[in-house]
C-alpha positions as a Markdown table, in Angstrom:
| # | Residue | x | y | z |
|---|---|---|---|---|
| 1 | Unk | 35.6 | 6.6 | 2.5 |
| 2 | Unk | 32.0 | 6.3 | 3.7 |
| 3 | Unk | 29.8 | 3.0 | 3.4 |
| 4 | Unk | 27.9 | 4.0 | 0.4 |
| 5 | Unk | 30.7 | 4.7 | -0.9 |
| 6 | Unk | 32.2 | 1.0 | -1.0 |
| 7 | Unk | 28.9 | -0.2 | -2.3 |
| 8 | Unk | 28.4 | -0.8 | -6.1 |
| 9 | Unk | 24.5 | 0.2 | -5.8 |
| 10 | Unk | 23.9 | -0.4 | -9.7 |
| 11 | Unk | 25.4 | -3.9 | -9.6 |
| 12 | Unk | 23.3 | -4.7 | -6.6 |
| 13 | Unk | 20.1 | -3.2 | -8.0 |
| 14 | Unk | 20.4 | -5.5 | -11.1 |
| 15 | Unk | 21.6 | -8.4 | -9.3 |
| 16 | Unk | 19.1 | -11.4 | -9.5 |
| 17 | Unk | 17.7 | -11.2 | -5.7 |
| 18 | Unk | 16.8 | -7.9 | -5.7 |
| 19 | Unk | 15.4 | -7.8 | -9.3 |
| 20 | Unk | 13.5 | -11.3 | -7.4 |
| 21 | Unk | 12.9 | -8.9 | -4.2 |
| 22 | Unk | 11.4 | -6.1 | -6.1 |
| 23 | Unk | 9.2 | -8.2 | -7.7 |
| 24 | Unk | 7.4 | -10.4 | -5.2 |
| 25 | Unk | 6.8 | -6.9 | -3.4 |
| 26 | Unk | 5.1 | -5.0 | -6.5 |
| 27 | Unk | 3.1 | -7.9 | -7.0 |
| 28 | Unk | 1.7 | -8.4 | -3.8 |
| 29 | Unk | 1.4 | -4.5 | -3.0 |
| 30 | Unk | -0.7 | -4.5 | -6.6 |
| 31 | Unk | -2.6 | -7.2 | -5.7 |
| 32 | Unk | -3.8 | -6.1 | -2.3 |
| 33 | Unk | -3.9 | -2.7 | -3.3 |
| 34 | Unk | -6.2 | -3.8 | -5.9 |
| 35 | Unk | -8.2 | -6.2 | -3.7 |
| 36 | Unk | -9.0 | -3.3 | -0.9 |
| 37 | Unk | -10.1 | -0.8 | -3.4 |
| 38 | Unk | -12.0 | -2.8 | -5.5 |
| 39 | Unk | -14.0 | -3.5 | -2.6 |
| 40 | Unk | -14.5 | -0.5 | -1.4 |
| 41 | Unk | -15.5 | 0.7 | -4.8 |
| 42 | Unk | -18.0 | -2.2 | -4.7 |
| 43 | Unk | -19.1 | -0.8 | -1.2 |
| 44 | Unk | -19.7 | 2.4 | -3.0 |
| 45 | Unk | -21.6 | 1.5 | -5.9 |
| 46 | Unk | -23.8 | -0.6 | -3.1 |
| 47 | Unk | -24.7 | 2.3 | -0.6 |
| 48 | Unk | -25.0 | 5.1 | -3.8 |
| 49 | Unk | -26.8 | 2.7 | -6.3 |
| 50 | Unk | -29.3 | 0.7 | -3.6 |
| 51 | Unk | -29.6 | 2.6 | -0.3 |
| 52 | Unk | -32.4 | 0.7 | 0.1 |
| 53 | Unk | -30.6 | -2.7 | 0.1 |
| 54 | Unk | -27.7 | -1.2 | 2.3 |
| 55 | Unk | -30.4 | -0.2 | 4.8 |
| 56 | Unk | -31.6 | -3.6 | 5.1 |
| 57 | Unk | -31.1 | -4.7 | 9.2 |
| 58 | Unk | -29.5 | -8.1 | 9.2 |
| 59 | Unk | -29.1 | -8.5 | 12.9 |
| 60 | Unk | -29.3 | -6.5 | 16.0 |
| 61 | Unk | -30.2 | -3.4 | 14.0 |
| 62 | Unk | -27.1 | -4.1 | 12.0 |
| 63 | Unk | -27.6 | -2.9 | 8.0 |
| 64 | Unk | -26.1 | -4.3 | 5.2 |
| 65 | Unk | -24.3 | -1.0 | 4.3 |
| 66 | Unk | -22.7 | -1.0 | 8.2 |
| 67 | Unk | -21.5 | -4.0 | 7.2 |
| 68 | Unk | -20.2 | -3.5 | 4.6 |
| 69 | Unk | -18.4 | -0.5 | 5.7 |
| 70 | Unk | -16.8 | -2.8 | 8.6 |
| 71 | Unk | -15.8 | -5.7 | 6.6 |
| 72 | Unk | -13.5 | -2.8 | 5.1 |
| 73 | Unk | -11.1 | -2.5 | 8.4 |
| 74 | Unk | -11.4 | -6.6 | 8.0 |
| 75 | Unk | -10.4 | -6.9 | 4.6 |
| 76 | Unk | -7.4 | -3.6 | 5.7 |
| 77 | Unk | -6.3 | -6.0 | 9.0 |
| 78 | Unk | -6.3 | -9.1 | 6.8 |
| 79 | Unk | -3.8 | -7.6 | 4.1 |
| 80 | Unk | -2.0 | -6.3 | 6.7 |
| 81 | Unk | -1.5 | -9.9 | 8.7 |
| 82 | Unk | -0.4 | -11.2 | 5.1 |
| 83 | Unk | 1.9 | -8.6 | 4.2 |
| 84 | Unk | 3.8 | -9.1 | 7.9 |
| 85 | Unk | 3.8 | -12.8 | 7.1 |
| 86 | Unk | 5.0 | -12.6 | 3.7 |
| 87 | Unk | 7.6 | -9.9 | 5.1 |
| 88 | Unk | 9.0 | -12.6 | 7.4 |
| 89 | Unk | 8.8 | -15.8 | 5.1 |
| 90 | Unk | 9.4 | -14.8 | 1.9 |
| 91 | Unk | 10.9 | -11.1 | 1.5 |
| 92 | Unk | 13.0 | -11.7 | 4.2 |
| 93 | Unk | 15.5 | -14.5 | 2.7 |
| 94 | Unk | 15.7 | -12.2 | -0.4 |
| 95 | Unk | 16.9 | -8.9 | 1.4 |
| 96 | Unk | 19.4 | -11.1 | 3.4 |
| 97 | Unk | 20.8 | -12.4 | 0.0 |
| 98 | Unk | 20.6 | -8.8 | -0.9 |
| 99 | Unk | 23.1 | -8.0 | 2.0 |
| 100 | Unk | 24.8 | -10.4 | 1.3 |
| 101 | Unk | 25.9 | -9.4 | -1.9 |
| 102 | Unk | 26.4 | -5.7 | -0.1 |
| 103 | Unk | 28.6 | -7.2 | 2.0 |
| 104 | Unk | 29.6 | -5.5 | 5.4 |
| 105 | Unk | 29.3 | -2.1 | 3.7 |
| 106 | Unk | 25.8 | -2.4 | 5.1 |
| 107 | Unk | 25.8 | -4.9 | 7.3 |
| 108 | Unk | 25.4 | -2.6 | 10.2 |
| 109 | Unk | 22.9 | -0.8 | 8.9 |
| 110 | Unk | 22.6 | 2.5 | 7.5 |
| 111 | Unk | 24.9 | 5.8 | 8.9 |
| 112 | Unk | 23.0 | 8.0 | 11.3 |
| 113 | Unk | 23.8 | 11.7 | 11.2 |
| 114 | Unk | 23.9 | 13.1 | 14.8 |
């Protein structure tokens, strides 16, 4: 009998943690998701609807739209950094209650074909 097989993977997928698990990820995956391309929508409607504005040099021959168009990467590192952290502080309790529950069925991890 393999591993997958000694798993009950309906049980686990309705169990409370990973329901909880499942949705703390969507949520924060919507959320940033929506953040990023709201902004870059906005960044849109800037340098098609006022080209004039997005030319504007702020500093060091620096426009508005340039910007703009970095703070994008920002805003992209930022989620990133926040997703990583709330990997490690609060997804990470939930999948190892998850495993838990699994038991050593998957403990090791999952079975490599070679």
């Amino acid at each position: 009998m393999t591993r997958s097989q000694e798993v009950d993977w309906a049980a686990l997928r309705a169990s409370a943690p990973f329901q909880e698990l499942v949705v703390r990820r969507g949520r924060f995956v919507r959320a940033a998701s929506t953040l990023l391309l709201g902004w870059f929508a906005v960044f849109l409607v800037v340098i098609g609807a006022a080209p004039d504005f997005a030319g504007t040099v702020v500093f060091a021959g620096l426009s508005i739209g340039f910007l703009l168009g970095l703070s994008q990467f920002v805003l992209a590192w930022l989620l990133t950094w926040l997703y990583l952290r709330a990997a490690n502080t609060r997804f990470a309790p939930l999948e190892d209650e998850v495993r838990a529950l699994a038991g050593d069925a998957v403990a090791e991890g999952p079975e490599v074909a070679r």
